[in-house]
Structure formats: C-alpha cells, structure tokens
C-alpha positions as CSV (number, residue, x, y, z in Angstrom):
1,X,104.3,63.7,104.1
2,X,106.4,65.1,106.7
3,X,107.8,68.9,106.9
4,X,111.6,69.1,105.4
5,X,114.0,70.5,107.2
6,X,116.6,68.3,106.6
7,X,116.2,69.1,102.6
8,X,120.0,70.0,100.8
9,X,120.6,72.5,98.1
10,X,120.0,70.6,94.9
11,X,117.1,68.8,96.4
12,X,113.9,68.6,94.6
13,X,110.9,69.6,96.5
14,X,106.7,70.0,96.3
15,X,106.6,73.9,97.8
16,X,103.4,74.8,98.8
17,X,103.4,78.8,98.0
18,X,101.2,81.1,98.7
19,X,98.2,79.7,97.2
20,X,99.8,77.2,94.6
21,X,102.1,74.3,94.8
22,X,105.2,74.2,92.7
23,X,108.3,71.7,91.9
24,X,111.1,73.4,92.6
25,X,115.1,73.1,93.1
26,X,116.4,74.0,96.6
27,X,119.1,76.8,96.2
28,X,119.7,77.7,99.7
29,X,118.9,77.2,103.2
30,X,117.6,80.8,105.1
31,X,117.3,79.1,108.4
32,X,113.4,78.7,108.7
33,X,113.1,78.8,105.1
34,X,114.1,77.3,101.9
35,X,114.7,79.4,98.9
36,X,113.8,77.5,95.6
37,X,113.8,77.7,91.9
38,X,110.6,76.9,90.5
39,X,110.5,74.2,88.1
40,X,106.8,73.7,87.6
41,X,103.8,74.1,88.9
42,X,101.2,71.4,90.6
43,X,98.8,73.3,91.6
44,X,97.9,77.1,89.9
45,X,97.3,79.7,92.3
46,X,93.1,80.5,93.5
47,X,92.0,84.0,92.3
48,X,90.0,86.4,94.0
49,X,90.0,87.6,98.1
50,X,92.1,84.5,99.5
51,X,90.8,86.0,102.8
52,X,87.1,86.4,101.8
53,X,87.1,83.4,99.4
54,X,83.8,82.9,97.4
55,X,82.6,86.7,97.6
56,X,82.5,89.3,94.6
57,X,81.1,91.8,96.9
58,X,83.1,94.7,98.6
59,X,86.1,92.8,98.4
60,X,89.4,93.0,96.0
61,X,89.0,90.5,93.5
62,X,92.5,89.6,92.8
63,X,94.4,87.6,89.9
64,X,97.1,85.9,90.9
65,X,99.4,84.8,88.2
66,X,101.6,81.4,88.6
67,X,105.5,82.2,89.4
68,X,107.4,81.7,86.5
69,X,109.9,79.2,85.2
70,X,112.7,79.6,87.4
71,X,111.2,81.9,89.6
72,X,112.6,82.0,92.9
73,X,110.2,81.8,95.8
74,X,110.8,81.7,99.7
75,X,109.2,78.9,101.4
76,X,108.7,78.3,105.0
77,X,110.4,74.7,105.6
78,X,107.4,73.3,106.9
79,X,105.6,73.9,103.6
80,X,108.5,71.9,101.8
81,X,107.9,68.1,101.0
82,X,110.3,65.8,99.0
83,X,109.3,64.7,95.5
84,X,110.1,62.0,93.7
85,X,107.8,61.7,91.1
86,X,109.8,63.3,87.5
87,X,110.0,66.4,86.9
88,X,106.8,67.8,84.7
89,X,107.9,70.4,81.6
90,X,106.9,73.6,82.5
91,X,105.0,74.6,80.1
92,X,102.9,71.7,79.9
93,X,102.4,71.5,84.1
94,X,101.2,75.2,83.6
95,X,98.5,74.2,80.9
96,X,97.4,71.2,82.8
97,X,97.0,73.1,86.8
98,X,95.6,76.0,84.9
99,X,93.0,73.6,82.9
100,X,92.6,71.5,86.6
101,X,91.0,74.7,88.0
102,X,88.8,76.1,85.3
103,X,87.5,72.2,84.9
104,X,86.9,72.4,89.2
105,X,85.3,75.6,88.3
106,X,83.3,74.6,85.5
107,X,81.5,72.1,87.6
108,X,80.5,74.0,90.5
109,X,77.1,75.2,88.8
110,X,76.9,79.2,87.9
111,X,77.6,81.9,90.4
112,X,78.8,85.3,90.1
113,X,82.1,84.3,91.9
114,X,82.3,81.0,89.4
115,X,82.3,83.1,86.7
116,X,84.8,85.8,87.6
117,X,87.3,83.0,88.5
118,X,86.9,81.7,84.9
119,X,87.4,85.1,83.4
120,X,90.8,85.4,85.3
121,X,91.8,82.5,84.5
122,X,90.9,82.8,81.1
123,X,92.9,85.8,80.6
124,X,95.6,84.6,82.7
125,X,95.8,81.8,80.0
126,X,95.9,84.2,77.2
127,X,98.7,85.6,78.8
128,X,100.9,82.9,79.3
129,X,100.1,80.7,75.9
130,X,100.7,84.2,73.2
C-alpha cells in the first residue's frame, strides 16, 4: 500500500506507530505528519530494547504499553495507509494483538528473552482487562 499524503481529516487510516499498528481517525494535517485518534489497535507494541531486540543483557528492557482508546498519536504520513476493512471494537482488537504476540511468543521455543516478553505482556494484560 502506498504512503498517504493525500489522507483528509475524518479519514480512517492503518498508522504504523512506534512499534505497533493502530486504526485510527485523522484529526489534522501537521504538514509531514498526520495527527490521529486511535481507534484500535492491529498490531500491540514489542517489549524490550527496540534497538537491541532479542537481548536481556546490559540493556533496558522496556514495556511498552498500547496507546489508548482515543489516544492521539503523531504519525509521519508515510507511515499512514488507508483502511477499509470495519472498524474493530477496541477492547476486543486489544485482546486479540495482545494474545497474537504472546501466541508468536509461545512458539518460539524457551529463551530468557521469550520469557521476559511473556511476563510483560502478561502484566500488561492484567493491567488493561481489571
């Protein structure tokens, strides 16, 4: 799919963000950027060192939570694509990317790395569902 930079406020968008994908309503144009209000989310963000991915070791394992319902995010325009699929409830598109990556995780065997994804995650779930 091409980059959007012919995208109008009100138009519904797949925004690749940081390191998750989200549905989300254009609300303005910022030139080289889109501001949007999330709407749900495709694709939950990876946890731990984004630039030393795979390592436990000497590094800042961080937890990054999914933005929230509504959230607004600014997104470079060439990370903005048009969707046309409907529009997934929230709730249920958080359950489902967050199950998506513990299931990706699940399967990759058993390494230290593995298994403090899966304890983010976990708790991150905990968080959201209480």
């Amino acid at each position: 799919m091409s980059e959007m930079d012919n995208g109008k406020i009100g138009d519904i968008v797949k925004a690749h963000y940081k390191s998750g994908t989200y549905v989300g309503e254009i609300v303005e144009d910022r030139g080289e950027h889109y501001l949007i209000k999330v709407l749900a989310v495709l694709k939950h963000p990876l946890q731990g060192d984004i630039h030393n991915y795979g390592k436990t070791e000497d590094v800042f394992f961080h937890q990054r939570k999914a933005l929230s319902f509504q959230e607004k995010m600014n997104v470079s325009k060439s990370a903005t694509h048009p969707y046309i699929d409907e529009i997934p409830d929230y709730t249920e598109s958080l359950k489902a990317a967050l199950e998506t990556q513990k299931e990706k995780f699940k399967q990759q065997g058993s390494s230290e790395f593995q298994t403090k994804v899966l304890e983010q995650l976990e708790d991150l779930e905990k968080r959201y569902f209480r």
